[in-house]
C-alpha positions in Angstrom: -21.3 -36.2 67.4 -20.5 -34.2 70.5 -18.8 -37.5 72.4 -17.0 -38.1 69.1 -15.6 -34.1 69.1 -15.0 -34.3 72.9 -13.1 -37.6 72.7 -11.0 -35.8 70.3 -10.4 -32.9 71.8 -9.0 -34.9 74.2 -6.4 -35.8 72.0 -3.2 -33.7 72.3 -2.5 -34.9 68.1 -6.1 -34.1 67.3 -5.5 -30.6 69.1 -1.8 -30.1 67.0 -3.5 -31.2 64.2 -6.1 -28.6 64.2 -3.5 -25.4 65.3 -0.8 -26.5 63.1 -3.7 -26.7 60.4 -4.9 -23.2 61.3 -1.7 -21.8 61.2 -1.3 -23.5 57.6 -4.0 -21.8 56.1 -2.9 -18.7 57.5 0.2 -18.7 55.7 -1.0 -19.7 52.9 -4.3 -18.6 52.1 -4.1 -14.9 54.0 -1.0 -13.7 54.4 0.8 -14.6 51.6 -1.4 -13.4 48.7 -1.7 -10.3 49.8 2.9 -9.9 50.4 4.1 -12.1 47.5 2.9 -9.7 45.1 5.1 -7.1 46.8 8.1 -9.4 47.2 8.2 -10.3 44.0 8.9 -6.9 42.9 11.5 -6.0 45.5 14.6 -5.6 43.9 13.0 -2.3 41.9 13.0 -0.5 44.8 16.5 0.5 44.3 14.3 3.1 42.0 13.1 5.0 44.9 16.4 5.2 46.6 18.0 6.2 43.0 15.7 9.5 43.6 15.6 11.3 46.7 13.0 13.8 46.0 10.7 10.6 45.7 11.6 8.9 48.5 11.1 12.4 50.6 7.7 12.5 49.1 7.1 8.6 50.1 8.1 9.5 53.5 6.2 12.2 53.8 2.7 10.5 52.5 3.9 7.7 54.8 4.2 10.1 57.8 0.8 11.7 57.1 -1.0 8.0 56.7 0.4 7.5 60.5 -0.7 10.3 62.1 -4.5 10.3 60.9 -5.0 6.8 61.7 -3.8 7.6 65.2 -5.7 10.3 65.3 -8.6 9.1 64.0 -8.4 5.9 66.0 -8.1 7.4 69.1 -11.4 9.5 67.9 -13.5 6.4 67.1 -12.2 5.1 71.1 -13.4 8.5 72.3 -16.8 7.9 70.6 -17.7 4.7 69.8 -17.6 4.0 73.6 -20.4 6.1 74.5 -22.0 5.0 71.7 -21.7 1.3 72.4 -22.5 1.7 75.4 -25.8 3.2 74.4 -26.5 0.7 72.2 -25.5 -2.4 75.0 -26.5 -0.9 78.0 -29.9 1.0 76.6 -33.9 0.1 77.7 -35.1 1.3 74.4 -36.7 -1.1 71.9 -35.4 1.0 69.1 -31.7 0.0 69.9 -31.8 -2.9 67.4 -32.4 -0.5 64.3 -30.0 1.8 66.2 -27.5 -1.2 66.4 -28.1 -2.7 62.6 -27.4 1.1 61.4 -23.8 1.5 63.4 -22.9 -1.0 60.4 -24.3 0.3 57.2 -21.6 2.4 56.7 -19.4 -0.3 56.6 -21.8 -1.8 53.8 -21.5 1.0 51.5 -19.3 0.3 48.6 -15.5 2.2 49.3 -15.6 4.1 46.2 -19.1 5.4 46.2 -18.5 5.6 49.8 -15.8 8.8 49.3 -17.6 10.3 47.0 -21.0 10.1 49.3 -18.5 12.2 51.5 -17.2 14.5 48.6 -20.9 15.2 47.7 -22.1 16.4 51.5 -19.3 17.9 53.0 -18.2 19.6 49.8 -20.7 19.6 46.6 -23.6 22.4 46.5 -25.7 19.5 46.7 -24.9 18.7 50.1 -24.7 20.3 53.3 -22.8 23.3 52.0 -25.6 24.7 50.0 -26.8 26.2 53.5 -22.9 28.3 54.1 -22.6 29.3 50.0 -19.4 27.8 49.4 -17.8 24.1 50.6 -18.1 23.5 54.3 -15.0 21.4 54.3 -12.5 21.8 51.4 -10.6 18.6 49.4 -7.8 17.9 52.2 -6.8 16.2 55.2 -9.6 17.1 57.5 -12.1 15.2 54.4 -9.6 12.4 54.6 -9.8 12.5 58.4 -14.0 12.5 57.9 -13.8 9.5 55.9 -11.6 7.4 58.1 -14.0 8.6 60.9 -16.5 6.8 59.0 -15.4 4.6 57.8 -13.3 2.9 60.8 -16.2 4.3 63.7 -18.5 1.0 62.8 -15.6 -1.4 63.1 -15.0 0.2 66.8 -18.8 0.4 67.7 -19.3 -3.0 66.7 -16.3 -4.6 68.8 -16.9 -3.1 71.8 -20.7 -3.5 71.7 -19.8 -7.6 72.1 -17.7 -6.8 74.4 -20.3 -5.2 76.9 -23.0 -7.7 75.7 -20.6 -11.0 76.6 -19.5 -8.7 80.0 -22.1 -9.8 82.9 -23.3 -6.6 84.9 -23.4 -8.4 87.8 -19.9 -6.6 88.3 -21.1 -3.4 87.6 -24.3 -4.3 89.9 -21.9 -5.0 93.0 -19.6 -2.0 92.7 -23.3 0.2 92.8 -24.8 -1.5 95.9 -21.2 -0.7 97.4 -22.2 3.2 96.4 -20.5 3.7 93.5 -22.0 5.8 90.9 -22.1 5.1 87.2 -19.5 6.7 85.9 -16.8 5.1 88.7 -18.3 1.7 87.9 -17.6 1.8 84.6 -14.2 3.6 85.3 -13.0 0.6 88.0 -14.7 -2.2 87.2 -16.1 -2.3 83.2 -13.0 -0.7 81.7 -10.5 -3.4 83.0 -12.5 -6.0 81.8 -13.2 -5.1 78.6 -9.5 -3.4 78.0 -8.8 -6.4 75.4 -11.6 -5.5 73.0 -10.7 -1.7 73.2 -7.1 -2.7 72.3 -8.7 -4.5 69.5 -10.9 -1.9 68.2 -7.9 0.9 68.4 -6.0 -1.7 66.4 -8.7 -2.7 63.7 -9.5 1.1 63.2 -5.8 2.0 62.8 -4.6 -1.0 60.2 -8.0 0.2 58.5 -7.2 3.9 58.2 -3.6 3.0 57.2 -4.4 1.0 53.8 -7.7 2.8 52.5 -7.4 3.8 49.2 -9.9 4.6 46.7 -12.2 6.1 48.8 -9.7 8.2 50.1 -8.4 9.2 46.6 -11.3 11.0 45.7 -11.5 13.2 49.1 -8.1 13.8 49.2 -7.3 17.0 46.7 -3.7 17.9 46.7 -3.1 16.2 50.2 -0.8 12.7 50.4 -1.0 9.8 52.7 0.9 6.4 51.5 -2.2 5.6 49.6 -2.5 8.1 48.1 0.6 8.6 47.3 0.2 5.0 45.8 -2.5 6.3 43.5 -0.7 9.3 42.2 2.5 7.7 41.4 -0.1 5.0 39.3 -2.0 7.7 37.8 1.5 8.9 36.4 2.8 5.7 35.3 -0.7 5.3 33.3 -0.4 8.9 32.0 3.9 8.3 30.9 4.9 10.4 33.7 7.0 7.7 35.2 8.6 4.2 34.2 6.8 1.5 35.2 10.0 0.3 37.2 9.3 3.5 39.0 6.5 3.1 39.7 6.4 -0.5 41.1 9.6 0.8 43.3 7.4 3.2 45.1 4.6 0.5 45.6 6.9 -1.8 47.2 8.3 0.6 49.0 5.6 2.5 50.7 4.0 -0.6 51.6 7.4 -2.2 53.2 7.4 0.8 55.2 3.6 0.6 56.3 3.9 -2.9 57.4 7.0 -2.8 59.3 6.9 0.1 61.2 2.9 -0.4 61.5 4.1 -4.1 62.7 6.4 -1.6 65.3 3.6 -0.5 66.5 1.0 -3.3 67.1 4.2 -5.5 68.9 4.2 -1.8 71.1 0.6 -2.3 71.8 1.2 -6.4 72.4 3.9 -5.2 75.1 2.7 -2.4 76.7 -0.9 -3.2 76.5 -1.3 -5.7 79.2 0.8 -3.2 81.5 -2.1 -0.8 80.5 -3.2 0.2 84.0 -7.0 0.6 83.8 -8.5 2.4 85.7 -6.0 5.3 85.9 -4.9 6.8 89.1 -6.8 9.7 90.4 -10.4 10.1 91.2 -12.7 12.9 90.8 -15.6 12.1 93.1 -17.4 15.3 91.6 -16.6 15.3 88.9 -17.9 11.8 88.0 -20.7 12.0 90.6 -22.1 14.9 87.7 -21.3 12.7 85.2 -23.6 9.7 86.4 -26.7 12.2 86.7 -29.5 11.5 84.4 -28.9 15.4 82.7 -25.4 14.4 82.3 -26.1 11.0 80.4 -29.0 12.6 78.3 -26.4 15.2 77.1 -23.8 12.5 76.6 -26.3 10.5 74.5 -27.7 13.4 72.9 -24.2 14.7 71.5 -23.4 10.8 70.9 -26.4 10.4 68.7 -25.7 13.7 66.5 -22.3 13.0 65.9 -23.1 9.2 64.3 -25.7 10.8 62.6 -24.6 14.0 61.1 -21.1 13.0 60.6 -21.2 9.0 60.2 -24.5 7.7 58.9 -26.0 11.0 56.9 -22.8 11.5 54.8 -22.0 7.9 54.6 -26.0 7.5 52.9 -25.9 10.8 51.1 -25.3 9.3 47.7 -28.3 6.9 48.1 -30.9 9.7 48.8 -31.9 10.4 45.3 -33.3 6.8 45.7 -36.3 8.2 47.2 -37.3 10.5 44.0 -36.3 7.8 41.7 -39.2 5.8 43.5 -41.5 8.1 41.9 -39.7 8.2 38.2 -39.8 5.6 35.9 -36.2 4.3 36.9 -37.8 2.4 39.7 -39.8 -0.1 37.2 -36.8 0.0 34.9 -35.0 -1.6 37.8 -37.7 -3.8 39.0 -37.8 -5.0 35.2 -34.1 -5.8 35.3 -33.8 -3.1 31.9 -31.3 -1.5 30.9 -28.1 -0.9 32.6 -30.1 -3.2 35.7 -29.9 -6.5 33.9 -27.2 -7.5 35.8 -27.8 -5.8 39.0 -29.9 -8.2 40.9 -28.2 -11.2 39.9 -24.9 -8.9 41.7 -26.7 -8.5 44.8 -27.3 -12.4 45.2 -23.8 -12.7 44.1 -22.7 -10.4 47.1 -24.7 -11.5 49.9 -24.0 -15.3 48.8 -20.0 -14.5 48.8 -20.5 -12.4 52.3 -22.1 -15.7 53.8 -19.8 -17.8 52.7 -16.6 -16.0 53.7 -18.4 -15.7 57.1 -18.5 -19.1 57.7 -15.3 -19.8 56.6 -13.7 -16.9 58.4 -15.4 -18.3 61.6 -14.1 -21.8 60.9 -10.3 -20.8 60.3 -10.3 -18.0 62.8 -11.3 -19.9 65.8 -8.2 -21.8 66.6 -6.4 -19.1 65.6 -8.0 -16.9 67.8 -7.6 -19.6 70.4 -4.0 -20.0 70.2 -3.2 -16.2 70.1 -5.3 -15.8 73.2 -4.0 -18.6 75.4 0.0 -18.2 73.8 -0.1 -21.9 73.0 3.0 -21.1 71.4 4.6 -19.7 73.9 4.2 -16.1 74.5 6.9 -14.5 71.8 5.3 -16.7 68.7 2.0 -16.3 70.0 2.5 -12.3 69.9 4.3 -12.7 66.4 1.1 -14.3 65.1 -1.4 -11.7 66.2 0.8 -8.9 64.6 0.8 -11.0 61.5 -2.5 -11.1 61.4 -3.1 -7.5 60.8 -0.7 -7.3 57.5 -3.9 -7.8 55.4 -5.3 -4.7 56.8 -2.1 -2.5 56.4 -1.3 -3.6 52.6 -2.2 -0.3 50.5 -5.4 -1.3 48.9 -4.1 -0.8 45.0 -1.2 -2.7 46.1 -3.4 -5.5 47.9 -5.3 -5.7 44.5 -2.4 -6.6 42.4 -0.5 -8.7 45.0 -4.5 -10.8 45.0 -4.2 -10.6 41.0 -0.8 -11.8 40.7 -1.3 -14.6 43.3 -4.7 -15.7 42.3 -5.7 -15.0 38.9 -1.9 -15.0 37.1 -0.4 -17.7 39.4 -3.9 -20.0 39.3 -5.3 -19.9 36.0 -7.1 -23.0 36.1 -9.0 -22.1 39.1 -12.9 -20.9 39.1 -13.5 -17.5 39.8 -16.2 -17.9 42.6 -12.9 -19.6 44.7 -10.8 -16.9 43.7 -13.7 -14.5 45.1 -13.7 -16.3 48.3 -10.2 -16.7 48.6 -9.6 -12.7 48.0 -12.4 -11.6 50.4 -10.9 -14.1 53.1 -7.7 -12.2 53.1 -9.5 -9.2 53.7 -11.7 -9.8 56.4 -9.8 -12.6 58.4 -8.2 -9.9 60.8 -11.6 -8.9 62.1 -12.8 -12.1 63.4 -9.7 -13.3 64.6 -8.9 -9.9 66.5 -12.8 -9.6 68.2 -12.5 -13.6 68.9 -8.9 -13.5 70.3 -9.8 -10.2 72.9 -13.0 -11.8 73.9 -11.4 -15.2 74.7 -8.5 -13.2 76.3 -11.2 -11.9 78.8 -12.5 -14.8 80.0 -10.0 -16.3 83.1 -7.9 -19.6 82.6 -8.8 -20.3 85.8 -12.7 -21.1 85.2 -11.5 -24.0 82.1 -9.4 -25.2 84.1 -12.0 -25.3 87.1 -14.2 -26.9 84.5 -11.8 -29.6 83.6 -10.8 -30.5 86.9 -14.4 -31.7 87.5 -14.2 -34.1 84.1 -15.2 -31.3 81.4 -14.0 -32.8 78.6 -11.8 -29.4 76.5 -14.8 -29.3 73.7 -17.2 -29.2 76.4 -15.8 -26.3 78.5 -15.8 -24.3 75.2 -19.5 -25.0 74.3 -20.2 -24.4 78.3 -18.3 -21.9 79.7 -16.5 -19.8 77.4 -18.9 -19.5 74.4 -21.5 -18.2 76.2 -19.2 -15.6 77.6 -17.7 -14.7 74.5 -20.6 -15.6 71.8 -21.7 -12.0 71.2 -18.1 -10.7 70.2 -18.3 -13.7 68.0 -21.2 -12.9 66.3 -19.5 -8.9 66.1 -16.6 -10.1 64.3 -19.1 -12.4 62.0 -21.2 -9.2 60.8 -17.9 -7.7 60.5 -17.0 -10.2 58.0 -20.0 -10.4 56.4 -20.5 -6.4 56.1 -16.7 -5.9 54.8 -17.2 -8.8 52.4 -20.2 -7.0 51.0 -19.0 -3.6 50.4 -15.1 -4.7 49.0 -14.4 -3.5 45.6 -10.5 -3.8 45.0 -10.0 -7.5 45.9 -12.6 -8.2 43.8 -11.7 -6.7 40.9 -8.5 -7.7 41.2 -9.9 -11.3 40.4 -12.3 -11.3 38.2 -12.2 -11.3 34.2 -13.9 -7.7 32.5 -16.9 -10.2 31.6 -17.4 -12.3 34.8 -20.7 -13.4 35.7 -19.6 -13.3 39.2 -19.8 -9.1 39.5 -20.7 -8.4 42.9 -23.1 -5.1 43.2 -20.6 -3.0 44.8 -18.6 -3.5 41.4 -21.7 -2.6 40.0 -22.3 0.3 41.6 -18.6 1.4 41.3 -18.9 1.5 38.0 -21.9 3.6 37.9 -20.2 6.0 40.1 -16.8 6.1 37.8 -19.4 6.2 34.8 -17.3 3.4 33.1 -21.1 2.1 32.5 -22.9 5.6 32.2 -25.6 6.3 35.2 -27.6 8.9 36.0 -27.9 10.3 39.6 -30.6 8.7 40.4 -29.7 5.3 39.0 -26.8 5.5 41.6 -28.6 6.8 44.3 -31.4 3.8 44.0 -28.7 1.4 43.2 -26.8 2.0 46.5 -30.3 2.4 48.3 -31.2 -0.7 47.2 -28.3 -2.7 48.3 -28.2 -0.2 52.0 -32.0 -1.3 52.6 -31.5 -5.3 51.9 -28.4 -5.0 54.0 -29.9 -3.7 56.8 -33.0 -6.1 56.4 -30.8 -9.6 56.3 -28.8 -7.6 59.3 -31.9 -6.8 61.2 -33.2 -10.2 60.9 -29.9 -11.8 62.5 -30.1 -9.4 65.6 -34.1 -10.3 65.7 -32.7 -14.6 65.5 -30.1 -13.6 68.1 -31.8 -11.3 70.0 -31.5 -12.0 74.1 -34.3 -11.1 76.3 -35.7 -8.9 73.4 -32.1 -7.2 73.0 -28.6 -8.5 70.7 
């Protein structure tokens, strides 16, 4: 098998074949689901420019959506390093459970997600029973707490490959040359790994940009494009506004989210690379402090409480009451698969199964993708084109991803089965992050050492299984749980897809549902439901690190 894939490999058709066939499936199967619902409707957005006050309003939301993900992108760069660092770079044998929680927030469902957040930070059941009144209003700082959440494991969990592919060596040589810490990861680490934290900032900030149920319910009387998305719906269902209207403004916010959000990424594309790291200037004191062993407690202290109190806590908050429904009788009601839990288990399987098999497939389509963007087998201007059209997934408004996925799948496929709609919906979704961490982590590993490789006889399959997957395997496998853990918690795409009776609910459906009482729940029915599906997650995610583990670490 591995002479038969290296005598192909050798083969300049065979090599076409597969990039043109990636490229294919791109077009076809990611990014035009989630636009052709918003082409479709393009000539209505003559609506919007028919009204000024609405198209100042847009702008406005639009403006605000840019400015928090920038914000809170730059936030999650600020700490997620330290924290990945931590996690890559620490002796403890508790950094595994550490590492498998960075990603639980990103397994929570989006809806119940926001209103885990609307509960601590705001509800007398949370942390603002100890002030007497809401420690953080409905408003743009909430939103701004969400996104922290909810884009802070997609940062975390890029650069931690990053470090773990990045051989210390490097970092070893530039200390027996009597550099401290602090300058050794300034001069030597940061370069290297530059790539992946261009990634990260990228991932987090197309995230931020398109959230919007979550956001919805923290939001108050505060508009970003989503939002504003979700208003302008809620008044077309409540005869507010035509439904012309109110397609306009869908097509139009989103047009102007991707293109000036596709601005900004072929920005990044230029003036990346140019990024001079490290920056000029050195502080011998100041860093010398910075390396001491007081200094990196504190750092690791403060990095500890901020995932904690504001990430992980909040982000859980709504699953606590799982722990006093243990001791009620709604624990053997859901054991017993009674009541309003007849369908739940079979939702979970459902879910995990769908996570799996998007993984894979994500993993399969996104390699040569990632390849070509990373080596500009295109050339460089196509190349560049690609990776920014890669991101359009992430940026589509999430109620306006929904019924682009529904008008492309379900209304344009009848005939197909729902589990391959599923699949085909969650691919969309989470084919960014895989081709994004692959892409950065083959972009830091030098031409030179393939072509090194090659030189000798390495056959081009074989200098990929030798050389740079080992280099690169661990952002591999960060972009796979990425896949896996955003496949797990999605909610829009899939209901976008699925009939009112499918078989095929996944459990954050479920648990959506619960949450919006369309099936009424109690408190603790949610809270076990989405402990439940937190505590299997971070078993199945657990496990993987324990299969993967190297040297007793990820």
């Amino acid at each position: 098998m591995i002479s038969l894939l290296n005598k192909l490999s050798s083969k300049k058709a065979a090599k076409y074949a597969v990039y043109v066939s990636s490229i294919v499936l791109f077009f076809a199967f990611i990014l035009l689901p989630p636009i052709l619902g918003i082409a479709v409707k393009g000539t209505t957005i003559q609506q919007v420019f028919d009204r000024p006050e609405l198209m100042g309003r847009a702008l406005t939301a639009i403006g605000n959506s840019f400015v928090i993900a920038i914000v809170v992108s730059m936030l999650d760069i600020v700490a997620g390093i330290p924290m990945a660092w931590l996690i890559s770079r620490g002796k403890s044998r508790w950094l595994s459970i550490l590492d498998t929680l960075a990603d639980i927030p990103f397994i929570v469902p989006t809806a119940a997600l926001g209103y885990s957040l609307l509960l601590f930070w705001n509800e007398p059941l949370g942390i603002s029973s100890l002030f007497g009144g809401p420690l953080v209003s409905t408003g743009w700082i909430l939103v701004m707490l969400l996104h922290f959440t909810f884009s802070f494991p997609v940062v975390v969990r890029v650069l931690v490959g990053a470090l773990l592919d990045y051989k210390m060596e490097y970092e070893r040589a530039s200390r027996t040359l009597g550099a401290v810490p602090f300058v050794a990861f300034r001069t030597v680490t940061s370069p290297i790994i530059k790539p992946s934290l261009i990634a990260a900032f990228v991932l987090s900030f197309a995230r931020s940009l398109s959230e919007t149920g979550e956001t919805f319910i923290v939001a108050g009387a505060f508009e970003n494009g989503p939002v504003f998305l979700q208003n302008i719906r809620n008044d077309f269902s409540g005869g507010l506004v035509s439904q012309a209207t109110y397609e306009g403004a869908t097509v139009f916010a989103s047009l102007i989210l991707i293109v000036a959000s596709c601005t900004i990424f072929a920005l990044i594309w230029v003036l990346g690379p140019r990024l001079k790291l490290p920056f000029k200037g050195i502080w011998p004191n100041a860093e010398r402090r910075l390396s001491y062993s007081k200094a990196t407690i504190s750092r690791n202290t403060v990095t500890l409480i901020v995932f904690f109190l504001i990430v992980l806590v909040p982000a859980l908050f709504v699953a606590l009451p799982a722990f006093q429904a243990v001791l009620t009788p709604v624990f053997p009601e859901a054991l017993s698969s009674t009541g309003i839990w007849s369908n739940y288990w079979q939702s979970l399987l459902v879910s995990y199964f769908l996570g799996a098999v998007v993984m894979v497939l994500g993993f399969v389509m996104g390699l040569p993708m990632a390849i070509l963007i990373a080596r500009r087998k295109l050339g460089k201007t196509p190349s560049a084109a690609i990776d920014i059209l890669v991101n359009i997934p992430l940026i589509v408004p999430s109620i306006a991803l929904g019924a682009s996925l529904s008008f492309f799948w379900k209304q344009s496929f009848p005939f197909m089965p729902e589990t391959m709609l599923l699949i085909f919906a969650h691919l969309a979704i989470t084919y960014p992050y895989i081709v994004k961490s692959m892409s950065a982590a083959f972009e830091r590993v030098s031409v030179d050492m393939e072509e090194a490789a090659r030189t000798l006889g390495a056959k081009p399959f074989s200098v990929f299984m030798t050389i740079v997957l080992p280099l690169t395997k661990y952002s591999i496998l960060s972009g796979a749980i990425m896949v896996f853990t955003r496949s797990v918690s999605e909610t829009g795409a899939t209901v976008a897809v699925l009939s009112a009776n499918s078989p095929f609910r996944t459990a954050p459906v479920v648990l959506v549902d619960w949450v919006r009482q369309v099936v009424p729940a109690s408190q603790l029915e949610i809270g076990l439901g989405a402990g439940l599906l937190v505590l299997l997650s971070f078993v199945i995610l657990f496990a993987l690190r324990l299969v993967t583990r190297r040297k007793g670490r990820y």
